[in-house]
C-alpha positions as CSV (number, residue, x, y, z in Angstrom):
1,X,315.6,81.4,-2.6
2,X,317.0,81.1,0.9
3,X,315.9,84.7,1.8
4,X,312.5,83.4,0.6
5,X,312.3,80.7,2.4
6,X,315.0,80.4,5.5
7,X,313.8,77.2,6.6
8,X,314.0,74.5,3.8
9,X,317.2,72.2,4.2
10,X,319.4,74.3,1.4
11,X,318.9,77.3,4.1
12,X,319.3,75.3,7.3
13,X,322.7,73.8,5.4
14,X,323.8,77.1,4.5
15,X,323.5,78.6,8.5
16,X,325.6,75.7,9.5
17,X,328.0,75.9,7.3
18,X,328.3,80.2,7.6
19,X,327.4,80.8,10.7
20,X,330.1,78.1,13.0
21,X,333.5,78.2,13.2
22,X,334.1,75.2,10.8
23,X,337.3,75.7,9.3
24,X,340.8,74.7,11.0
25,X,344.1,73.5,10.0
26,X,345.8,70.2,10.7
27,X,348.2,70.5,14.3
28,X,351.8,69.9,13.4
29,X,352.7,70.4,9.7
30,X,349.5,71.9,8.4
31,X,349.5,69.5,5.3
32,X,345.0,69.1,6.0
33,X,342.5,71.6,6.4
34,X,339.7,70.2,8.0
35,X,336.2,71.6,6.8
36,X,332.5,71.5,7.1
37,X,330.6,71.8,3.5
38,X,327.9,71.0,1.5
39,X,329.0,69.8,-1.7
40,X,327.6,65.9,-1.9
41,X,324.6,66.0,0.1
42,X,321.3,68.0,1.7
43,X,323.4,68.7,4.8
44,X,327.1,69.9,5.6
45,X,329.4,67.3,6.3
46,X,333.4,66.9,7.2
47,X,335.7,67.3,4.4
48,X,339.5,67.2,4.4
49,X,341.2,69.0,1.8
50,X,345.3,67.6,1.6
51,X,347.5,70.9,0.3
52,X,350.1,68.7,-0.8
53,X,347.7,66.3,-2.7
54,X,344.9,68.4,-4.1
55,X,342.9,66.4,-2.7
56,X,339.0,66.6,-1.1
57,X,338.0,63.3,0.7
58,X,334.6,63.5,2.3
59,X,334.6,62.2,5.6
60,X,331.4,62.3,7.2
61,X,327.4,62.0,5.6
62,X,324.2,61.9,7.6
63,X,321.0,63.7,8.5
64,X,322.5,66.3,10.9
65,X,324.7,69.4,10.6
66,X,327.7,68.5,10.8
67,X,329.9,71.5,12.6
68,X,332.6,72.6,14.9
69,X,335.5,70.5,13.8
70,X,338.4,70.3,16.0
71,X,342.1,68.0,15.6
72,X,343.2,66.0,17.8
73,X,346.9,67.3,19.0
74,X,348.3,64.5,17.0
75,X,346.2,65.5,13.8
76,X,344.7,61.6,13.7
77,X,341.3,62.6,14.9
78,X,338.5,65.3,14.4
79,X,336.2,65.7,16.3
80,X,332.7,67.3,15.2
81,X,329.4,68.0,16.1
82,X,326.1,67.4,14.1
83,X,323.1,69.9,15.1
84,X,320.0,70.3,13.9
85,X,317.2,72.9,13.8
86,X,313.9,72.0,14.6
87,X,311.8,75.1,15.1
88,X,309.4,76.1,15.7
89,X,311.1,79.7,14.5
90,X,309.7,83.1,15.4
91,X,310.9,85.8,13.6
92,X,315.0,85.1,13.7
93,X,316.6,82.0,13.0
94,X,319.7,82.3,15.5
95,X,321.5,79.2,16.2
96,X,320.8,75.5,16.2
97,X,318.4,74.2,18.7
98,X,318.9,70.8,19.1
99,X,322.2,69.0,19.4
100,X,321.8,65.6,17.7
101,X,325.2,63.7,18.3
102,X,329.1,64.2,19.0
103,X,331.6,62.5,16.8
104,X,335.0,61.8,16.1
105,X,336.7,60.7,12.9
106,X,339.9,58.8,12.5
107,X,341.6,60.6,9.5
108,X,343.7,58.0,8.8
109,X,340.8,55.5,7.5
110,X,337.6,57.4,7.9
111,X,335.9,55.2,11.1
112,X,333.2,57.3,12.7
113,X,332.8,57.0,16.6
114,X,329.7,58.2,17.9
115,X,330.8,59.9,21.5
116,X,328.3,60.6,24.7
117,X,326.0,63.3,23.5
118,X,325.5,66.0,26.4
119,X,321.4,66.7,27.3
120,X,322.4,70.5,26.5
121,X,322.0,71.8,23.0
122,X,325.1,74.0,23.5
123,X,328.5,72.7,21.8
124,X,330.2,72.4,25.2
125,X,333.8,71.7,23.5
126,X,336.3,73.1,26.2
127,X,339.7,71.5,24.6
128,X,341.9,68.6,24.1
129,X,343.5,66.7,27.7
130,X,346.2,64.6,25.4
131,X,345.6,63.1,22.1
132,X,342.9,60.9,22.6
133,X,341.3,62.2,25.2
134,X,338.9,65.9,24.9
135,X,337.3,67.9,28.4
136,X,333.7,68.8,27.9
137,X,330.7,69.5,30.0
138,X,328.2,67.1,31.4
139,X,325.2,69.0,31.4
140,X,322.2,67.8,32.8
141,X,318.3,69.2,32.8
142,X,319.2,71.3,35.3
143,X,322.2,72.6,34.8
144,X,323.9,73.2,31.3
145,X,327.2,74.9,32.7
146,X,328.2,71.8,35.5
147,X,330.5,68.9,35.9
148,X,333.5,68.8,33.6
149,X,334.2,65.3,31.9
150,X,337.1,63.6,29.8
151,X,336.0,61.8,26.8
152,X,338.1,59.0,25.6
153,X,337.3,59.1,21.6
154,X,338.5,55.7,21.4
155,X,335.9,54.0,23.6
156,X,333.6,56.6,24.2
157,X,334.3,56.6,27.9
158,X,333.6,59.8,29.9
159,X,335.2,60.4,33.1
160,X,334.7,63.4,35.8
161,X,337.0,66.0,36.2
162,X,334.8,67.9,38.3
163,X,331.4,67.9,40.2
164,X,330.5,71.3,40.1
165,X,328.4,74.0,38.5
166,X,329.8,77.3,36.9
167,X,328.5,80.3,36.0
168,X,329.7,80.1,32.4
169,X,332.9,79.3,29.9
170,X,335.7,77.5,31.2
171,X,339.0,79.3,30.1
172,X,341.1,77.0,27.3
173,X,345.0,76.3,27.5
174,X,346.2,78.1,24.5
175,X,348.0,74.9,24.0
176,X,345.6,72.0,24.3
């Protein structure tokens, strides 16, 4: 069926789910995995699974694909993407085209914060500053490589690192 057709919702759910890195373990002790699935819903969504527990506790639910989750250092956050694809499609479906919203979670009782979205469709995620705090791009129209920003996941609050363009990836600390 999704060979068939690689554009209903089941398909589109399936690509964001496959084809993202959306699998990663708790910092610290390990105890959660942190996942993006399908299982209650048209569209993937985060998940938590608890080794010592058993236990699956959806976390997220909407009308976008939810992917890319990443902890906080202190393991009370995730933060996540939710892309969409829109089309039209030619003949290869390759990657989301529209990015619909950035999010973080707080594990600890499930509130959602919705976080700046960046005018780029690319998941500009470049890594965690400190526990609350994550570096990203702020893209523009012009310009989707360009002026580094720290995002408070608390408030929402985006503050400039830098005021520059760059030709392409910034390189990540190995440990935040």
């Amino acid at each position: 069926e999704l060979v068939a057709y690689p554009t209903i919702l089941k398909a589109i759910t399936s690509y964001a789910i496959f084809d993202y890195n959306n699998v990663t373990w708790q910092p610290g002790d390990g105890r959660r995995l942190a996942f993006m699935g399908g299982m209650n819903g048209p569209t993937s969504d985060l998940y938590v699974y608890d080794t010592q527990t058993d236990e699956i506790t959806q976390l997220t639910s909407g009308l976008t694909q939810a992917v890319f989750p990443n902890w906080s250092p202190d393991g009370k956050y995730i933060l996540h993407y939710g892309v969409s694809w829109r089309g039209p499609f030619g003949g290869a479906i390759l990657g989301h085209d529209h990015l619909d919203g950035v999010w973080a979670v707080q594990v600890a009782d499930g509130q959602v914060i919705r976080l700046p979205t960046p005018k780029s469709v690319a998941l500009d995620f470049v890594g965690w500053q400190d526990n609350t705090h994550y570096i990203t791009y702020a893209s523009n129209d012009e310009c989707n490589s360009q002026n580094l920003v720290s995002v408070d996941v608390i408030t929402g609050e985006a503050t400039a690192l830098t005021d520059l363009s760059f030709y392409s990836y910034i390189a990540r600390s190995p440990e935040n």
